[in-house]
ROSE-238647 format. One record per residue (C-alpha): residue number from 1; x negated, z negated, y. Coordinates in steps of 0.02 Angstrom, whole numbers. Each point is the difference from the previous one (the first is absolute). Example, Ala and Ser with C-alpha at 12.3 -4.5 7.8 and 13.67 -1.06 7.14 Angstrom:
<nupas>
<1, <-615, -390, -225>>
<2, <-69, 33, 172>>
</nupas>
This chain:
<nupas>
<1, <-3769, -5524, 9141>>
<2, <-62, 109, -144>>
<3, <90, 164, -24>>
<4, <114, 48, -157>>
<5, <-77, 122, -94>>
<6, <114, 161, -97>>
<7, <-41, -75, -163>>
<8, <111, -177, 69>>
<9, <133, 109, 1>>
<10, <13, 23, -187>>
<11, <30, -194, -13>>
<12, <156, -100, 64>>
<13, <-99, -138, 85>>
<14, <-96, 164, 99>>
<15, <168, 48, 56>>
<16, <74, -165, 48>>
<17, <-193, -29, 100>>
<18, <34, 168, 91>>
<19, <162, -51, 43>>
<20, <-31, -155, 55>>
<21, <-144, 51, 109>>
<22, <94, 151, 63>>
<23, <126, -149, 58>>
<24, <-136, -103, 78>>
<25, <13, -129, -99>>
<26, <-102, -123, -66>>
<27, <42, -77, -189>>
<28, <53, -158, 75>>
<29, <106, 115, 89>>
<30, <92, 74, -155>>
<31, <-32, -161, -77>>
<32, <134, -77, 122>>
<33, <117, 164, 8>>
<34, <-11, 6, -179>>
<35, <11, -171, -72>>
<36, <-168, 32, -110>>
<37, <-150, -111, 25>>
<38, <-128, 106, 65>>
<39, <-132, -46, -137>>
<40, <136, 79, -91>>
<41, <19, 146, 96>>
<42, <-190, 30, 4>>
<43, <-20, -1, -196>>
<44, <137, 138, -6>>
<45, <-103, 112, 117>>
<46, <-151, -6, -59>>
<47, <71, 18, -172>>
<48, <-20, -162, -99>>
<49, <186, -45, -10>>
<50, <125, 154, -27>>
<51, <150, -53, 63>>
<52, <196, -3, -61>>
<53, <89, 149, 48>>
<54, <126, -139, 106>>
<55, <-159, -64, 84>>
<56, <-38, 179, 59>>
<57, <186, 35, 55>>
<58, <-26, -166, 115>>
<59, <-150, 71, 78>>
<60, <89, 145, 20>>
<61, <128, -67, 96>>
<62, <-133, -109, 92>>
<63, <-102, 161, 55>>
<64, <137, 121, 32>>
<65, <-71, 114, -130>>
<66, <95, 79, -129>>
<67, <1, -95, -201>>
<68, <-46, 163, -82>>
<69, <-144, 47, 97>>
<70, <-66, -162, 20>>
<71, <19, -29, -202>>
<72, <-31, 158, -69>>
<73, <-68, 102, 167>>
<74, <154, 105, -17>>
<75, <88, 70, 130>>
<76, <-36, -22, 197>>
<77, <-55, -172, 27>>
<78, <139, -31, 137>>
<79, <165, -40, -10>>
<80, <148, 46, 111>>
<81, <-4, -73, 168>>
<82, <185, -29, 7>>
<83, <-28, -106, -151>>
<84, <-113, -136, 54>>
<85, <-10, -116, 167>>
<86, <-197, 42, 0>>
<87, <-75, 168, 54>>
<88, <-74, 68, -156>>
<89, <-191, -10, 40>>
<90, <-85, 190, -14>>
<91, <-101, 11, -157>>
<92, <-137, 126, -30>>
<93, <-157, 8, -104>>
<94, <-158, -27, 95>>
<95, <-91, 186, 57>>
<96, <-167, 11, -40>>
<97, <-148, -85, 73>>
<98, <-113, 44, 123>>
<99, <-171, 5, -71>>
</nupas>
């Protein structure tokens, strides 16, 4: 599975990719948690469709990720515990590689 590179991270689909990998998921995954086709859901990540700011919130919820950061890349990425019946999944930006 190829890695996400910094520069994803300056994009919204980047962010919902790391998240979703960082989940373990597949897009037919978040396709199904989500209610997005995952043609859909691919478009958005690699940056042909940007999506409504409701679609992100969905995702969002889907992912256990915060809206803000996963919209805007504001904030932490995840969201209090307490406040969702999934485990937030740990995000962090791929370390460098190993030449």
């Amino acid at each position: 599975m190829p890695k996400i590179v910094e520069a994803d991270l300056n994009s919204v689909g980047g962010r919902i990719r790391l998240a979703r990998e960082s989940a373990g998921w597949t897009q037919e995954k978040l396709a199904a948690e989500s209610g997005f086709s995952q043609g859909h859901l691919s478009e958005i990540e690699l940056g042909r469709v940007e999506p409504l700011l409701a679609t992100v919130g969905q995702l969002a919820d889907a992912l256990s990720v915060s809206p803000g950061w996963l919209a805007f890349g504001e904030g932490a990425p995840s969201v209090d515990s307490k406040s969702r019946s999934r485990p937030a999944p740990h995000l962090s930006p791929p370390g460098p590689e190993a030449a």
